[in-house]
KOLNUKE-853231 format. One record per residue (C-alpha): residue number from 1; residue in one letter; chain; x, y, z. Coordinates in Angstrom, 3 decimals. Example, Ala and Ser with C-alpha at 12.3 -4.5 7.8 and 13.67 -1.06 7.14 Angstrom:
REM KOLNUKE-853231
    i  aa  ch        xx        yy        zz
    1   A   A    12.300    -4.500     7.800
    2   S   A    13.670    -1.060     7.140
This chain:
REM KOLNUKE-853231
    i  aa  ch        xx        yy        zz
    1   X   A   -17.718    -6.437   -19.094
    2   X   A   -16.435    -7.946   -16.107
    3   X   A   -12.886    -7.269   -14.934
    4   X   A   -10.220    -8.542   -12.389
    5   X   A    -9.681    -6.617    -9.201
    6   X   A    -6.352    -4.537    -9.838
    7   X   A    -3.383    -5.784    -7.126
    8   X   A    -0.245    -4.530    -6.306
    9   X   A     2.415    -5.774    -3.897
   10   X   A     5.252    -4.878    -2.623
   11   X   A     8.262    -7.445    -1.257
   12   X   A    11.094    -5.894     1.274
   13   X   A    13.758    -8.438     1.641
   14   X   A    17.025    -7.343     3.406
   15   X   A    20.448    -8.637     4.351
   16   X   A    20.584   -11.068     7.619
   17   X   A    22.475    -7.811     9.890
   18   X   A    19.261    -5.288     9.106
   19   X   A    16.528    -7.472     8.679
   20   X   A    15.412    -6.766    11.981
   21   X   A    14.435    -3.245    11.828
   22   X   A    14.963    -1.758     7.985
   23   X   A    11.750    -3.558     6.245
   24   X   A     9.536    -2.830     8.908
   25   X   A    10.707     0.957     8.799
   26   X   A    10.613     1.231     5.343
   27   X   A     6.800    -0.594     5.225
   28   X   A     5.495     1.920     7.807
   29   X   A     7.152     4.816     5.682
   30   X   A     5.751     3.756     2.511
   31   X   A     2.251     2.980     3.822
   32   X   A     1.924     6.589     5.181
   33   X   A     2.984     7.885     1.937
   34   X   A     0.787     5.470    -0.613
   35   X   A    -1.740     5.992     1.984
   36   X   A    -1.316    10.169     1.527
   37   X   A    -0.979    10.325    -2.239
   38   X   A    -3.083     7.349    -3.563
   39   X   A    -5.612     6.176    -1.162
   40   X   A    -7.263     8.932     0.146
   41   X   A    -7.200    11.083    -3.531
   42   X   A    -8.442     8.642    -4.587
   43   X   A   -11.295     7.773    -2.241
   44   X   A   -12.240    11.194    -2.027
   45   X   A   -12.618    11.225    -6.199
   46   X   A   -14.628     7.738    -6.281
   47   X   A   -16.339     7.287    -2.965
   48   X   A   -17.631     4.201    -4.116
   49   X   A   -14.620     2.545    -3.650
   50   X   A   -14.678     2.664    -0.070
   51   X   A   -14.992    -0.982     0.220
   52   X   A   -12.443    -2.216    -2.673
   53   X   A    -9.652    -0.098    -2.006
   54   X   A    -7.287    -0.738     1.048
   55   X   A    -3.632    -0.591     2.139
   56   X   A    -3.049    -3.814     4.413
């Protein structure tokens, strides 16, 4: 049974004063972090996904 590739994304919107410099800090902080705890677990469980799984 064929299914749907599974998405997620995240939005950062901010207030006209910090919109310079808070979404692309927060961004870089949560891509280390989803990058830490979900990507490489679970690349290293299910090699296979090598090619489907990434963190843009």
């Amino acid at each position: 049974m064929p299914l749907l590739p599974l998405t997620r994304t995240f939005a950062l919107t901010a207030r006209e004063y910090i919109r310079h410099f808070v979404p692309s800090d927060v961004a870089a902080a949560l891509k280390s972090i989803l990058q830490e705890t979900i990507a490489m677990p679970a690349l290293t469980r299910c090699p296979f996904l090598k090619n489907a799984l990434t963190l843009l």
